[in-house]
C-alpha positions in Angstrom: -54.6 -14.8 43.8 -53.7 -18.1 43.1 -56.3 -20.5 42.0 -58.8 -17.6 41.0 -60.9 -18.0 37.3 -59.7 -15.3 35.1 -62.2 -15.3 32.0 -60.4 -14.1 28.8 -61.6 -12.5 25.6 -60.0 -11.7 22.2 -61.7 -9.8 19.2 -59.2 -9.8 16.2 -60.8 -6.4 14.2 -58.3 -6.3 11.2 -55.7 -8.6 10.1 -53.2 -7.7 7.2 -49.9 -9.0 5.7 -47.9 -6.5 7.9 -50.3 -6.2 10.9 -52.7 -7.1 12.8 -55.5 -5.2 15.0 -57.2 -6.7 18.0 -58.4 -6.0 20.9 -58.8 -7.9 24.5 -60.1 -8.1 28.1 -59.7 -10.0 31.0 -62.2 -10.6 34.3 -62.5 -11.8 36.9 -66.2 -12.0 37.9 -67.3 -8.9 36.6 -64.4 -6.5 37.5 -62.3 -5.8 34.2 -58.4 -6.3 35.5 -57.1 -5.4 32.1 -58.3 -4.1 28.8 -56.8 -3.6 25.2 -58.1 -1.2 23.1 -56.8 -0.1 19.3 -54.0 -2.8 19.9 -51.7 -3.4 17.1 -48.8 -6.3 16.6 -46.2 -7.0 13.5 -47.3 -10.0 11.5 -43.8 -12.3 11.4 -42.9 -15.6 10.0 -44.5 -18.2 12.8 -41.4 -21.1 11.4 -39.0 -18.4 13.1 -40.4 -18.4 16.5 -42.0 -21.8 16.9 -43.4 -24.8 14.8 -47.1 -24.2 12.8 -47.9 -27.7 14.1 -47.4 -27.5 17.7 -48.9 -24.2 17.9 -52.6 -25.4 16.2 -52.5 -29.0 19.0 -51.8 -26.6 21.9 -54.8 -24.1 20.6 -57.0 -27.2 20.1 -56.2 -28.3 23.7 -57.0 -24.7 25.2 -60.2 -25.1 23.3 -60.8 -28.6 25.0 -59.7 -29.2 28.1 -57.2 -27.1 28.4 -53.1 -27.7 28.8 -52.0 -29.8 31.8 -51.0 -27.4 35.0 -47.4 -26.8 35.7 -45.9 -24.9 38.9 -45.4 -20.9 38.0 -42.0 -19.7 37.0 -40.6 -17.7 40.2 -40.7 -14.4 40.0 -36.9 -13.7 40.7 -36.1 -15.5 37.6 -37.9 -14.4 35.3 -37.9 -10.6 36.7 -35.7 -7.8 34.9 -32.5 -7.0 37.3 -31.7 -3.3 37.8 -28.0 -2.9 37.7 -28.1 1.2 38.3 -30.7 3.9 38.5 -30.4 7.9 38.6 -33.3 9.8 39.6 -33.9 13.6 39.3 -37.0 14.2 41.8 -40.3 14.9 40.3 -39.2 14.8 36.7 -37.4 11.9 35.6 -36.3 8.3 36.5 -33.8 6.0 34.7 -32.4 3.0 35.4 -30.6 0.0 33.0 -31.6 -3.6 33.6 -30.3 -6.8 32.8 -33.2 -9.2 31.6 -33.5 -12.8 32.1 -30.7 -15.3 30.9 -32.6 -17.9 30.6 -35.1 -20.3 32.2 -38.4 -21.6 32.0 -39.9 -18.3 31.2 -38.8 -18.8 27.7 -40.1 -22.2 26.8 -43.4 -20.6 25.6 -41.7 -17.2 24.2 -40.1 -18.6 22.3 -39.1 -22.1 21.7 -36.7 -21.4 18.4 -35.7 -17.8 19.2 -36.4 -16.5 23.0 -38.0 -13.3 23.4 -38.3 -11.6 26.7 -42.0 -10.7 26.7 -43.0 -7.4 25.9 -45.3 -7.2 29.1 -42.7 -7.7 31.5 -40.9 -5.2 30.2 -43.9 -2.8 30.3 -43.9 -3.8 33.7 -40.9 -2.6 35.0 -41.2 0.6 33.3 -44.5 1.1 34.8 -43.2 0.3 38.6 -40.5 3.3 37.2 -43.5 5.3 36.7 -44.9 4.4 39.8 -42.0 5.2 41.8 -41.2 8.9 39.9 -45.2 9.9 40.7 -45.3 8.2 44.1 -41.4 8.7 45.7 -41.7 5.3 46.8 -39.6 2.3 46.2 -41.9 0.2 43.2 -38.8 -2.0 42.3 -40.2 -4.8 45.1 -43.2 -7.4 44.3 -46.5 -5.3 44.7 -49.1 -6.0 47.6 -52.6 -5.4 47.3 -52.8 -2.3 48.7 -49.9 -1.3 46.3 -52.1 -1.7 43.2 -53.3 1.3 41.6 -55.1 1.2 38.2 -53.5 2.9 35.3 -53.8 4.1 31.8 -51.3 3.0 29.7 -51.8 4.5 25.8 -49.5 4.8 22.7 -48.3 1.4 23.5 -45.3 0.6 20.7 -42.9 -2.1 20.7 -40.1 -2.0 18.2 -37.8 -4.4 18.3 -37.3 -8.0 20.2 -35.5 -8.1 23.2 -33.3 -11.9 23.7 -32.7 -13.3 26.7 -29.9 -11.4 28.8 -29.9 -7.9 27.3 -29.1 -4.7 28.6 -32.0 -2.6 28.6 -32.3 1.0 29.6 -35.9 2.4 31.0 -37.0 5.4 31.5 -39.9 7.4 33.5 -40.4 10.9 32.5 -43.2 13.7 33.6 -44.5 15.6 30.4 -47.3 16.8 32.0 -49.2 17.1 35.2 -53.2 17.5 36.1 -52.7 16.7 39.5 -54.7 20.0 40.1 -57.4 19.0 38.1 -60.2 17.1 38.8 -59.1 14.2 37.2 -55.6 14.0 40.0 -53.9 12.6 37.2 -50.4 12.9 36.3 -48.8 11.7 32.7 -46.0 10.0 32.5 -43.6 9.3 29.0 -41.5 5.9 29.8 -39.4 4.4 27.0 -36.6 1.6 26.6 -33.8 1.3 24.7 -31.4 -1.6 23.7 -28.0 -1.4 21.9 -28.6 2.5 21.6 -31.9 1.6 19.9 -35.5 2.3 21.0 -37.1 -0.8 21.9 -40.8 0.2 23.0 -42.5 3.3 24.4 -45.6 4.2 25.8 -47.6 7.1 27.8 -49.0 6.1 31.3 -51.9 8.1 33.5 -51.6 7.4 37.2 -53.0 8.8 39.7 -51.7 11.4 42.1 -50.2 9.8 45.0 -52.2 10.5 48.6 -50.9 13.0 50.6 
């Protein structure tokens, strides 16, 4: 909720010319809301995204006393927009969104070449996820009681996506321990741009309440 401490923590465990390995969690108290583990990101030139220099003061700041507070982006722009969907019950979901144009959301990601972050991409495929598993309607904000935690492995992003694109998700079952004791059920979901694959991933949810 708004106003809530969220402690953050980074561990960089390799970093390489092409690559870098890290890992990450985030709290709040003591409950872990999200962890990375074996996480893995390209090394590019920083002068092509934003400047060396204004990256190192805003670091030093969050080191300090942190960077002045600004009002939130709204969700419904910065939020994919589904333009069609196709669904074949139990086994597959698909749907092509339009990403954001433009907008705040960008001034951080990236001020000399905009990149519509990764996780929000991640997000709408996992609300795909959720909605092939569940047969309810994920595309609308989440409540509290809508939250379910999740496994997501396998995590690859291949290519940037600019502000605007067309972008087609999808959720597909490859394979289901709903009978097990576990009640989980596995779940490929992948995106594609310009006939392209763009990220993929494999997500464990948990079998929906009867």
């Amino acid at each position: 909720m708004p106003g809530r401490r969220i402690d953050l923590e980074v561990a960089i465990r390799s970093c390489k010319q092409v690559a870098v390995s890290y890992e990450g969690v985030a709290r709040l108290g003591g409950e872990i809301l999200v962890e990375l583990v074996d996480a893995a990101g390209a090394m590019v030139p920083m002068d092509d995204f934003e400047a060396p220099e204004e990256a190192r003061a805003r670091f030093e700041r969050l080191l300090a006393d942190g960077l002045p507070p600004r009002r939130f982006p709204d969700q419904a722009r910065f939020a994919a927009r589904v333009l069609s969907r196709q669904l074949d019950p139990g086994r597959r979901l698909t749907a092509e969104l339009e990403v954001a144009p433009g907008g705040d959301l960008y001034r951080d990601h990236f001020p000399r070449r905009a990149v519509y972050p990764a996780t929000l991409l991640l997000d709408a495929q996992l609300r795909l996820a959720l909605e092939l598993v569940g047969n309810v309607d994920r595309t609308a904000a989440p409540r509290g009681d809508d939250l379910v935690g999740a496994h997501v492995r396998n995590v690859k992003v291949r290519r940037f996506i600019p502000p605007g694109s067309r972008v087609a998700i999808a959720a597909e079952v490859v394979g289901d321990r709903s009978e097990s004791a576990e009640g989980l059920t596995e779940v490929a979901i992948t995106a594609s741009a310009g006939e392209r694959r763009a990220s993929s991933a494999t997500v464990l949810l948990p079998r929906p309440a009867r």
